[in-house]
C-alpha positions as a printed NumPy array, in Angstrom:
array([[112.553, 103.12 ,  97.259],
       [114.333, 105.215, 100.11 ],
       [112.003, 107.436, 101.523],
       [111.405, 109.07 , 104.631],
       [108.302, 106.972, 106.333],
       [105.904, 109.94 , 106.28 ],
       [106.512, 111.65 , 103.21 ],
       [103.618, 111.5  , 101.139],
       [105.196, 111.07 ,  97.883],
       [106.275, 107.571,  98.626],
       [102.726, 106.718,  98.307],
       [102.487, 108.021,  94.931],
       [105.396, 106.668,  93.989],
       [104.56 , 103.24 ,  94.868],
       [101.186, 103.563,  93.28 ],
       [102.794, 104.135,  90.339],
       [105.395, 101.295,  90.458],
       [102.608,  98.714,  91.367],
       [100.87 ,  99.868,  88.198],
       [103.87 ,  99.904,  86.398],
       [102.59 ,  96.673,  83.647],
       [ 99.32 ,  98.   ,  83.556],
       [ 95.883,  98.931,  85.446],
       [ 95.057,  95.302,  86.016],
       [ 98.069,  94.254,  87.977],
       [ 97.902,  91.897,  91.176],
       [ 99.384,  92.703,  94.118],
       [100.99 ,  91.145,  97.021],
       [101.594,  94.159,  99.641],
       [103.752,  93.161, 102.676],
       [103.322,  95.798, 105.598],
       [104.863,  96.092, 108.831],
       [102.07 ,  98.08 , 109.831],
       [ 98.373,  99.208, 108.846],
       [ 97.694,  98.896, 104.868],
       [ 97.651, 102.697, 103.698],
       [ 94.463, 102.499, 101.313],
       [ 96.2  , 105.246,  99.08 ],
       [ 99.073, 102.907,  97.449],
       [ 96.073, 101.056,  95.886],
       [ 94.097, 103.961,  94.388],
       [ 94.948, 103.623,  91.093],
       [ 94.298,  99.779,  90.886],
       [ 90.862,  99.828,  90.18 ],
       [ 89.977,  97.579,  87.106],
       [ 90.215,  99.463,  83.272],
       [ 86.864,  99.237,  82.126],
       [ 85.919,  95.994,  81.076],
       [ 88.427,  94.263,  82.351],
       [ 88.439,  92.311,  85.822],
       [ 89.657,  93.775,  88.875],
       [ 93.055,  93.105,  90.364],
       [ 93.265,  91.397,  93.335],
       [ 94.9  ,  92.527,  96.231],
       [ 96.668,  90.475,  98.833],
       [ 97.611,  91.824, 102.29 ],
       [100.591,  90.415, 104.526],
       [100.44 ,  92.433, 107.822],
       [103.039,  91.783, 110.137],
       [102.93 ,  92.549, 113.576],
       [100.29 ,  93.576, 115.539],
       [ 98.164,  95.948, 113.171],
       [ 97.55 ,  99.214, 114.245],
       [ 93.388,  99.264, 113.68 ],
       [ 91.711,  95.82 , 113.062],
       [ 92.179,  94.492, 109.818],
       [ 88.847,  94.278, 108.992],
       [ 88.118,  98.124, 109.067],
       [ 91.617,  98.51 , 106.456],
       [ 89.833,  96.257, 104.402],
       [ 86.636,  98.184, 103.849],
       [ 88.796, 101.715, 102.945],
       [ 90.41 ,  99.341, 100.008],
       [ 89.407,  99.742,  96.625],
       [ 89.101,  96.412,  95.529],
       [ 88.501,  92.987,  97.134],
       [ 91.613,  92.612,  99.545],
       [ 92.817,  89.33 , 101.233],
       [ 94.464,  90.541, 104.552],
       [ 96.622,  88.007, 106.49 ],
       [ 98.537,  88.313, 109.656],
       [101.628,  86.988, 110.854],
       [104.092,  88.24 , 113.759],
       [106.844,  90.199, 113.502],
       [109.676,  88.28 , 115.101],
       [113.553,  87.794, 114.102],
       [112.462,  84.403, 112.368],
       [111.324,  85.308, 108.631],
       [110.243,  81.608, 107.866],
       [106.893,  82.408, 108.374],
       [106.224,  85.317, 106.403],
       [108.152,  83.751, 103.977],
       [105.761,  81.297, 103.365],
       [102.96 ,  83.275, 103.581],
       [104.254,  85.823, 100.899],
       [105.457,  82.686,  98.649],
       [101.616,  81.353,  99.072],
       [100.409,  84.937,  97.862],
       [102.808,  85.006,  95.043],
       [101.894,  81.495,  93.768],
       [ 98.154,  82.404,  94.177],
       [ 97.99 ,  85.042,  91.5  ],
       [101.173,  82.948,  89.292],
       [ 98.616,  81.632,  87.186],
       [ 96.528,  84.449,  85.993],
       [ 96.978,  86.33 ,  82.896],
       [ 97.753,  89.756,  84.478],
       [101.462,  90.669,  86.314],
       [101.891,  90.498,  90.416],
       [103.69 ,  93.011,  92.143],
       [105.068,  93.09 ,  94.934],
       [105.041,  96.031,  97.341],
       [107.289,  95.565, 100.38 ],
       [107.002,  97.828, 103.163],
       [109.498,  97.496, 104.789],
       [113.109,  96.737, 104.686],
       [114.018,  99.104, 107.538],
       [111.488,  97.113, 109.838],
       [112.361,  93.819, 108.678],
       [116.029,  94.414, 109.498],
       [114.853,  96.078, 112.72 ],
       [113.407,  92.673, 113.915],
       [115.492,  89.943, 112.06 ],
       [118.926,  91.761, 111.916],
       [120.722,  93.19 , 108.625],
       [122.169,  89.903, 107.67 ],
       [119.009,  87.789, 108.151],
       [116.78 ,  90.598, 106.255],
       [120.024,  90.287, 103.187],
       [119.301,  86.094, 102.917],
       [115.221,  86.522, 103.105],
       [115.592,  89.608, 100.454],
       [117.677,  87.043,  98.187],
       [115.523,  84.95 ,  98.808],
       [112.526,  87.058,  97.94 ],
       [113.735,  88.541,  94.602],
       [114.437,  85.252,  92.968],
       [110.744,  84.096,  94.225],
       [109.287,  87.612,  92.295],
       [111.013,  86.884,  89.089],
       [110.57 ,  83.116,  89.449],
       [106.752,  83.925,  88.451],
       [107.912,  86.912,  86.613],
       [106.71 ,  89.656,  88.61 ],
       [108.299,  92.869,  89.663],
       [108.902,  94.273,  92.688],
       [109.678,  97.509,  94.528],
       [110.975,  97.802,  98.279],
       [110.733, 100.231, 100.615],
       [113.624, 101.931, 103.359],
       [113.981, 104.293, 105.21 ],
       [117.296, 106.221, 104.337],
       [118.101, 107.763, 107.18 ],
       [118.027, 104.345, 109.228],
       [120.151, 102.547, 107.404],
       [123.95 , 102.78 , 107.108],
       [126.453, 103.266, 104.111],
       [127.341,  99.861, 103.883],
       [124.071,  98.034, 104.346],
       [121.963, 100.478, 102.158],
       [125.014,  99.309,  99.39 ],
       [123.718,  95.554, 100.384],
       [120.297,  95.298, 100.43 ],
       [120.461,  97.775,  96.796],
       [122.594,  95.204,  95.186],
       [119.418,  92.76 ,  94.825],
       [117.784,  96.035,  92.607],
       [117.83 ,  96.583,  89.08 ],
       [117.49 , 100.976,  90.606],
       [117.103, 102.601,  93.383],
       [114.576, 106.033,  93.796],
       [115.732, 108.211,  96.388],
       [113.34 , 110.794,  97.579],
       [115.265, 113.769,  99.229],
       [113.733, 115.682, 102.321],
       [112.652, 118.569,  99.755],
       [110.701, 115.892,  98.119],
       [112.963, 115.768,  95.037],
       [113.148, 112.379,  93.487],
       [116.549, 110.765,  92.086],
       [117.069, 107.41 ,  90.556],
       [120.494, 105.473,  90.573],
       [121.334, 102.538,  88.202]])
């Protein structure tokens, strides 16, 4: 998803691609800073069914401790730090531990990464292209699905061309806050 950081519609559209196999989807949200509790509105439990569990990777330092983000949640949310540096081996493990935590339940994961534009800030454009490999074949290793988020204006022809050849589309939200979706 390429949408300006503070537009609000990239909220709602990334509610709606986390619930995009049904209410009772678990999530594994990767954020480069302070979980926004309004991408997990919608992913409170249909009745009679069990809630979805929610999974927090927080890199870098958090902007408000992590316990307080917890509590504006909706559901029971795991939150686990780990640094932002140019090294990606650690929150790859962490986020592959997530995604094999919730492999074995009856309901779909997603995967909400947020974002590409700060990963590639910190670990470089070519780095963030192996660990994004990388990452997509670990999402549809347990059969999940996955959306990404960029900012378009910080990224270049070329490497918005490289990082969207690991997606199946790519939703472009334009500074009037039209959406458009490329195949």
């Amino acid at each position: 998803m390429a949408a300006p950081p503070l537009r609000s519609v990239r909220y709602e559209l990334c509610r709606s691609l986390l619930t995009a196999r049904g209410a009772a989807t678990d999530v594994v949200s990767v954020a480069y800073r302070r979980p926004v509790p309004e991408q997990f509105t919608d992913l409170e439990p249909a009745p009679n069914a069990q809630s979805p569990q929610i999974s927090v990777v927080n890199v870098g330092p958090a902007s408000a401790p992590l316990e307080d983000c917890r509590d504006d949640l909706p559901v029971e949310t795991a939150v686990t730090s780990v640094p932002a540096t140019d090294s990606l081996t650690e929150l790859g493990m962490t986020v592959e531990g997530r995604l094999q935590d919730f492999a074995d339940n009856s309901r779909p994961t997603a995967l909400c990464f947020d974002s590409l534009t700060s990963m590639s800030l910190y670990a470089g454009p070519s780095q963030a292209d192996r660990f994004l490999d990388w990452l997509c074949s670990r999402v549809d290793a347990i059969d999940g699905h996955a959306h990404y988020h960029a900012d378009p204006v910080a990224h270049d022809s070329p490497l918005r061309e490289r990082f969207g050849d690991h997606f199946d589309e790519v939703i472009e939200v334009g500074a009037d806050g039209t959406v458009e979706t490329s195949y």
